[in-house]
N, C-alpha and C positions, 0 to 999 in steps of 0.2 A: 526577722524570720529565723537568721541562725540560732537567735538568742531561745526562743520558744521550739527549737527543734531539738537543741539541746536539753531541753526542759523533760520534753517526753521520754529521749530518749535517756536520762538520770531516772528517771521514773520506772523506767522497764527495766532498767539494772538492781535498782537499789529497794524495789517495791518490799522488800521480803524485810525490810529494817523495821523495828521497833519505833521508832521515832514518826514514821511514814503513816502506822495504821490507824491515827486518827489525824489526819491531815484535815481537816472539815471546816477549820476557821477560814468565815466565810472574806475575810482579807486578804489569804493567799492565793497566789495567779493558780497554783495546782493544788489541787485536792485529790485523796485516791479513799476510795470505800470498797466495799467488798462483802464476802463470804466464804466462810471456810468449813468444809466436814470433813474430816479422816477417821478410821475406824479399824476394830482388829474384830472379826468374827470366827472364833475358832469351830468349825463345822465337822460337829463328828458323824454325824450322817452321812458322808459323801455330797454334801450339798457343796454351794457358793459363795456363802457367808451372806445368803440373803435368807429372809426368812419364810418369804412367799416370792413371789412372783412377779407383781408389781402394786403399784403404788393404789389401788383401787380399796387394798385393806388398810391403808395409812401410811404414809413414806418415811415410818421410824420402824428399822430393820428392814425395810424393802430397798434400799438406796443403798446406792455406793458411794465413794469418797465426790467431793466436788470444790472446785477451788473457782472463785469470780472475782474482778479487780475490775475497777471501774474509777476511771480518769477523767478528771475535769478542768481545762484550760484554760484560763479566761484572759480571751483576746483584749476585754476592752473590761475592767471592771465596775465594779457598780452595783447598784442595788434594785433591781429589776422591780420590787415590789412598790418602792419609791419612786417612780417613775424613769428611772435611770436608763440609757439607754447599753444593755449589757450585751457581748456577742461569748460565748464560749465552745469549746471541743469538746466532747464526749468519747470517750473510749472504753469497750470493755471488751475487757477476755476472757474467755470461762471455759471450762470442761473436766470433765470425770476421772483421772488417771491420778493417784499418789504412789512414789514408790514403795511397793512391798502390801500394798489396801487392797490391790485387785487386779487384773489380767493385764492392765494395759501398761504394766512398767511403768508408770510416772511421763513415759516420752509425749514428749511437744504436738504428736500427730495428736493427742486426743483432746485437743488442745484448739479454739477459734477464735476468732474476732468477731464475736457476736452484733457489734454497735459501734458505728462511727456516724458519727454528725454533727454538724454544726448548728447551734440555735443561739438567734439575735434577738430579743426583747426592746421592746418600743423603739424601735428605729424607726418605721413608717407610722406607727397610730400608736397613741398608750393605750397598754393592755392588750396588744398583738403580737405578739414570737411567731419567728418564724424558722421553719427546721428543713435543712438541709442533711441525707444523707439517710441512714437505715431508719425504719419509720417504725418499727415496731415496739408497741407498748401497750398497756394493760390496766384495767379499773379493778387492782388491789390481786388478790387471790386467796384461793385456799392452802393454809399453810399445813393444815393435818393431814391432807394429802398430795402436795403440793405441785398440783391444780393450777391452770390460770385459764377456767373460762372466760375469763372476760378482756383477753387478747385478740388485739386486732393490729391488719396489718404484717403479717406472721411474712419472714423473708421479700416485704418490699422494701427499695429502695428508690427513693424520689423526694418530693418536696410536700409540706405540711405547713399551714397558717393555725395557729391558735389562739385564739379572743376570750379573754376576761375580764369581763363588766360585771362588778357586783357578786350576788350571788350564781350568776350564769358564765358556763366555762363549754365554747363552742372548739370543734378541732375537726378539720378538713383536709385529705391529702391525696396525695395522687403518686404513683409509682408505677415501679416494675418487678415482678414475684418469678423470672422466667427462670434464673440461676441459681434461685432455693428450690424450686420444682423440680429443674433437671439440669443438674451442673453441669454434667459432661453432653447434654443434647441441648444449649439453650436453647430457647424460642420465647420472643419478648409473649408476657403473660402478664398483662395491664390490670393495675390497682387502683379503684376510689373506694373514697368512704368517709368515713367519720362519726365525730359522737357528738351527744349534748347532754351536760349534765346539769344540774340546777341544784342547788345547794338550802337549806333551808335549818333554823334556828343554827347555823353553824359548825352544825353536826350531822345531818344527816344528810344521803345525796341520793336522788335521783338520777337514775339516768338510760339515754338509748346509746345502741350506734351499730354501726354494720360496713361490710365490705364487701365488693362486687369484684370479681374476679373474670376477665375476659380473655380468651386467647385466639387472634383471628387468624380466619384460614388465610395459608398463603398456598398455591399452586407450588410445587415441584419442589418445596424445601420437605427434608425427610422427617426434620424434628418439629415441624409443625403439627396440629393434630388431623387427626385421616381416621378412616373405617374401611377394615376390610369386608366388603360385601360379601354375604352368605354363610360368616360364621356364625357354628352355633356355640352357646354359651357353654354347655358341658363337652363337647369336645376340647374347648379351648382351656377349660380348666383339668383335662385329662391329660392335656396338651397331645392330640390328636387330628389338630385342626389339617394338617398337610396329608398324614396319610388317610384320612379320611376322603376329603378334597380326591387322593391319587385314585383311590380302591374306585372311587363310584366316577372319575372322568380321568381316566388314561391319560397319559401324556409326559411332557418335561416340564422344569420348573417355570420356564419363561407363558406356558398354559394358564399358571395360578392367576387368581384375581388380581386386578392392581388396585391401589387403595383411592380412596377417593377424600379429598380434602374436604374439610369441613371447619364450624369453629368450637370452642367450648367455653363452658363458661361455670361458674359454682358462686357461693357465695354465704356470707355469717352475718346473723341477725342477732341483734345482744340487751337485753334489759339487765337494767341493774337498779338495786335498792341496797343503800349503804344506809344504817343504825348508829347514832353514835350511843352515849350514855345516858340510861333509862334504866332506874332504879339497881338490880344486881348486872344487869346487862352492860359490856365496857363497849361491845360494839360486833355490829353481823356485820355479815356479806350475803346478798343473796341474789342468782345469776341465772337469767332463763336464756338458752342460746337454740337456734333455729339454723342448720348449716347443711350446707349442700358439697359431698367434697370435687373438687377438680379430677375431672376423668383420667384413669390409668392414657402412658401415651402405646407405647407395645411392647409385644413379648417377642422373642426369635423361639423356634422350632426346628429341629435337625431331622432331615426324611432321604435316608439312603444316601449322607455324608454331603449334602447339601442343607445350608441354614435357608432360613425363610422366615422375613419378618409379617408376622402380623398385627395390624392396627386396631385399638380398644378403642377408642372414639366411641360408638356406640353401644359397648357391651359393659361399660362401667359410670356412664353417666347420671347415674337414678340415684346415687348416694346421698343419702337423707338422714340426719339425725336430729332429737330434737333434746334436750339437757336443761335438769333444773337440778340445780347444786343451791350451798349453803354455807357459809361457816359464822361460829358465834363464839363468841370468849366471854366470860362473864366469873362472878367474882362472889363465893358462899359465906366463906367467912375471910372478913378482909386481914391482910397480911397474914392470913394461917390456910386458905382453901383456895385455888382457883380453877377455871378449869374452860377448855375447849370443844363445844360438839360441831359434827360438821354430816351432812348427806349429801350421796353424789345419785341422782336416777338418771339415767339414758336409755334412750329408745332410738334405735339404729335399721333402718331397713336399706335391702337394695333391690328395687325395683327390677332390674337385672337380669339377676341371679336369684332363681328360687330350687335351684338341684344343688348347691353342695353349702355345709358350715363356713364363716367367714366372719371375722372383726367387723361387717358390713352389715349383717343380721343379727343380732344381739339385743337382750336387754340386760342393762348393767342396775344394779343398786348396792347401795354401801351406807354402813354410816359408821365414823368413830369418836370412840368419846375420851377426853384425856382429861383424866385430874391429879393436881399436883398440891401436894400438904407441905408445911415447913416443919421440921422436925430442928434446927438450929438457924441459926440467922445466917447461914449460906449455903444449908443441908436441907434437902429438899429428898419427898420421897414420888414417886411419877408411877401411874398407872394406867395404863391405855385400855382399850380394849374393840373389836372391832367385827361386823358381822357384815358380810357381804354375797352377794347371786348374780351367779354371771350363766343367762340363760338363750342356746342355740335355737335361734329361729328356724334355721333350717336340718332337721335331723342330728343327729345325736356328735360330741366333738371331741367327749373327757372320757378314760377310760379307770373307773372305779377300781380294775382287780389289773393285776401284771397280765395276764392272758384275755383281758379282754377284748384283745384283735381277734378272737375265734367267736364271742360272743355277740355282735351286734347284731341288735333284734330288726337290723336290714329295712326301717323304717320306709317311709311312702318314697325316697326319694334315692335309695343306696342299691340300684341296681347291679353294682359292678365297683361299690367297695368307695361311694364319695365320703360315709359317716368315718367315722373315726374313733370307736371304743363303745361302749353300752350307756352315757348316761348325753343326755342332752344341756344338763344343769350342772354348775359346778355354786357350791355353796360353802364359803369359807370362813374358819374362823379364830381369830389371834387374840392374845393375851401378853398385853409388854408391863414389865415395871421391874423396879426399881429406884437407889438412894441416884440422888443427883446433887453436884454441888455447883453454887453460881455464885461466884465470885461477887459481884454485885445487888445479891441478896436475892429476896422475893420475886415472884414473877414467874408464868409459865413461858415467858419469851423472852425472858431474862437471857442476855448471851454476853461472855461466853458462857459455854456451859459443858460441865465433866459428867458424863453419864455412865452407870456401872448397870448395866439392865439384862434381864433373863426374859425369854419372849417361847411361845410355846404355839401352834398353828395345827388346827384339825381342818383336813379338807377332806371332802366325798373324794375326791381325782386321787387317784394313787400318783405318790410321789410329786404333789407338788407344789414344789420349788424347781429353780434351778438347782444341778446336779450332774456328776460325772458319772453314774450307774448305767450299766448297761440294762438296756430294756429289750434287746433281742429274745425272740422265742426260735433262733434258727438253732438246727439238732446239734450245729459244732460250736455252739456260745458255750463255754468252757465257765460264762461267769452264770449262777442263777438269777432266776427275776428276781426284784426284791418286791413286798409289798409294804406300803408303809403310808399311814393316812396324817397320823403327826409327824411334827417335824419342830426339835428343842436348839435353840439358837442361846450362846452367851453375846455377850459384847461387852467393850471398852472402847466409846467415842468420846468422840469433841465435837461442837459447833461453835463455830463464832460469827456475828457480824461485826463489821468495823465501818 
């Protein structure tokens, strides 16, 4: 035990050594892989060094730096696929901070332990593993936007049985989601589910799977889920709910409703259809997801210097979306063309809430296309491109002009100022490229990889990106609006896996 604790902990010290980053032969008790981005965006617009907003126009120029290391133990070695009966550790640590890349200083707070578990191969049946500890994983993803519809499991921890006979790969688990949902309020929040995938000419893969998300009522715990009786939905999004409540029934706090317990529940339905190679095509992804999200638990209200919690149990239960993404790689001219497309459509409603704009109400569409040429046997030239609609169900959200907080045409539902700017659509659209070098030669996922790239972004929404500009229209804003619909980005990154 000492001997193997040492092990880790030489691991956590030394991970950053040359020697370490391909540790992958499958003979060594430890192995470490990973992921690395760092990048310099000099922003002369007053931006962030991002180039939009988020990752729905492609997550090249949309991302910031990211660092993952992922640890592999092996208690009992062997060769699992031989029949061998193998047990190993699992560890990874990931998150978003480099020093001097972006806000977070490099320090450790931005910084997790995303995955710890233990998984034993053929101990009880061949062709059965079985996993102990974080449950969360995934059937592939989309790497142009970088996507993972087809995760499940998302912040449980419990146990997992997995069966491989043939071309058939079944996986079942069970857990608890209560302390990814609400750290600092736990309340256990029970996870089953699983997949089945079926594999065919050895390349291609079907498959389903889904997770069921419960959380039962308990009587008298606060962090359990409750509803408070009588509220209504746009007061509560005015956050009005209490002096409302006082105006129309008199009285002191201990008058207010008290919450009434209840349970909740959500849950993710997942197809999948995996392509291997077929003629220019190296291989799709393609993802149809059905998901229900887990209801808000509550907000507090402050009325005349007393707080007052109130319970969403019932006022955010109806979350509904339904998702059909895509991605393909495939290959024009070999060893001189290749190239990536990829579409994300969503359709987002909330039952709910039908009076004010929300990430709840939404329809999303995107698609990006990326082709890479070789210009020298490890100079590469990269060009993206991306066109995307991000459209408010409920009244208007993006604001076209710097002044258009004067301008809202006050739609069916803005009595009292819920819209937010004159357009209800926001419709965006980017331009990346540039020379790239890969040490490794050819390949659009060749890594690592040195990228020298200019990116350019026309949106309808005035100003946006992230950005430090002030957007005040009050008479003593001393700075003016700005207005600005492009937005020109340089860069000098890296990625690598290992």
């Amino acid at each position: 035990m000492k001997k193997h604790l040492s092990i880790l902990v030489g691991a956590g010290l030394c991970c950053s050594l040359p020697s370490l980053s391909r540790a992958e032969a499958p003979d060594r008790a430890l192995s470490l892989g990973g992921y690395a981005r760092v990048m310099t965006r000099p922003d002369l617009s007053g931006g962030d060094g991002r180039l939009g907003y988020w990752n729905l126009y492609g997550r090249l120029l949309n991302e910031g730096p990211w660092l993952a290391l992922e640890m592999r133990l092996k208690l009992q070695p062997g060769r699992a696929e031989r029949g061998d009966t193998t047990s190993a550790l699992h560890v990874k640590m990931e998150g978003g901070s480099i020093t001097g890349a972006d806000h977070g200083g490099g320090h450790l707070e931005s910084y997790r332990v995303s995955q710890l578990y233990l998984n034993t191969s053929n101990s009880l049946a061949p062709g059965l593993s079985l996993r102990m500890g974080t449950l969360h994983h995934w059937f592939g993803d989309l790497g142009l936007y970088d996507f993972r519809p087809g995760e499940l499991f998302v912040g449980a921890v419990g146990a997992a049985a997995r069966l491989q006979r043939g071309p058939w790969d079944l996986q079942l688990g069970l857990g608890d989601a209560g302390f990814a949902l609400r750290p600092q309020n736990y309340h256990s929040v029970l996870v089953g589910g699983g997949s089945l995938r079926r594999r065919f000419a050895n390349r291609h893969v079907v498959g389903l799977g889904g997770v069921y998300r419960f959380e039962p009522e308990v009587t008298g715990n606060p962090y359990a889920p409750h509803r408070t009786p009588g509220v209504d939905v746009e007061d509560w999004l005015r956050g009005r709910v209490v002096e409302r409540y006082f105006m129309e029934t008199p009285g002191d706090q201990n008058d207010f409703p008290r919450p009434e317990a209840q349970s909740a529940s959500s849950f993710k339905l997942l197809a999948y259809l995996g392509l291997g190679k077929i003629g220019y095509l190296n291989w799709n992804h393609l993802y149809l997801t059905l998901e229900k999200a887990h209801p808000d638990h509550s907000t507090i209200e402050t009325y005349q210097g007393d707080s007052v919690r109130i319970y969403l149990g019932d006022l955010t239960d109806e979350r509904e979306s339904i998702t059909l993404s895509n991605e393909m790689h495939f290959t024009l001219l070999p060893g001189r063309l290749d190239g990536a497309w990829a579409f994300y459509l969503s359709r987002r409603r909330d039952g709910d809430n039908d009076v004010a704009p929300s990430d709840y109400d939404m329809d999303l569409a995107s698609t990006v296309l990326r082709l890479q040429s070789q210009v020298a046997r490890q100079v590469l030239l990269l060009l993206e491109s991306s066109v995307a609609l991000e459209r408010s169900i409920q009244g208007n959200r993006y604001r076209a002009r710097a002044d258009s907080i004067f301008s809202s045409d006050s739609g069916r539902h803005d009595l009292e100022g819920l819209e937010y700017g004159d357009l209800s659509e926001r419709r965006t659209w980017q331009l990346k490229f540039g020379p790239v070098v890969n040490p490794r030669g050819f390949g659009i996922f060749s890594r690592p990889s040195f990228r020298m790239l200019y990116g350019v972004q026309y949106s309808t929404q005035n100003l946006a990106y992230g950005h430090q500009l002030v957007e005040s229209l009050a008479a003593d804003n001393r700075f003016p609006p700005v207005e600005r619909h492009w937005h020109h980005l340089g860069a000098l990154e890296v990625e690598a896996w290992f």
